[in-house]
N, C-alpha and C positions, 0 to 999 in steps of 0.2 A: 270456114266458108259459110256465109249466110245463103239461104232461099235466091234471093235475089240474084247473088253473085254468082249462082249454079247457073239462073236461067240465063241471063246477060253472056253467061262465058259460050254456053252452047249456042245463042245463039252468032255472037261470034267465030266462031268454027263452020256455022250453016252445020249443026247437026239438030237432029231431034233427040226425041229420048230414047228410042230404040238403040240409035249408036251410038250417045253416053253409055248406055247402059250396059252394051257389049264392048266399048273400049275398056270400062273400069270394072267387068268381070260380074255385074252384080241384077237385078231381076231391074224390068223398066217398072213393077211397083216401089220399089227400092228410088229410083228418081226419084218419081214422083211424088211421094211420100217428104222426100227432100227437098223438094219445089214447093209443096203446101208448108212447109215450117213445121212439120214433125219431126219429132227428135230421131235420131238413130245411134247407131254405136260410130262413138270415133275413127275408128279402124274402118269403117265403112265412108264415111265422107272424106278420111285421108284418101284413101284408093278411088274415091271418084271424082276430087280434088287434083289427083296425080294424072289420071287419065286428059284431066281439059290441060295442064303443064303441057302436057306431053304434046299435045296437041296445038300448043301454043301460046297458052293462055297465060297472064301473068295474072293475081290477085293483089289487087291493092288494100290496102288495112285502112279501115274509117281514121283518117288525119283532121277529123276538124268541116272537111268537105262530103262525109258519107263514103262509105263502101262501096267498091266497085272492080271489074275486070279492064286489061288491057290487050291487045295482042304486043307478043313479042318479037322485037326487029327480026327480020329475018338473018339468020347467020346468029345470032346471038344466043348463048347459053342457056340451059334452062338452071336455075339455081338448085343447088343440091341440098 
């Protein structure tokens, strides 16, 4: 998950960074930290990766077109 695809997905949700940061368990400098393109430990942006999932988010992988978030149909699985 890049910088950008963090802010894009939250804002999709209508969350700020207070509620990322208490959906995926981890401090709101921990976001933000990850909004400005600082590095953190993997294990950490999986679990706040999982938290926007969960919440609906889909990430799509840079194809050619850039990197970016989707919402997911409603009723539709989140991939495991």
């Amino acid at each position: 998950m890049l910088a950008v695809q963090c802010r894009m997905a939250r804002a999709a949700v209508g969350w700020g960074v207070r509620e990322l940061a208490k959906a995926a368990g981890v401090s709101v400098d921990t976001v933000s930290r990850l909004e400005k393109g600082e590095s953190l430990l993997p294990r950490t942006v999986e679990v706040i990766q999982r938290a926007l999932e969960t919440a609906g988010v889909e990430f799509i992988a840079e194809n050619g077109g850039g990197a970016g978030v989707r919402l997911r149909k409603r009723g539709a699985e989140a991939p495991l």
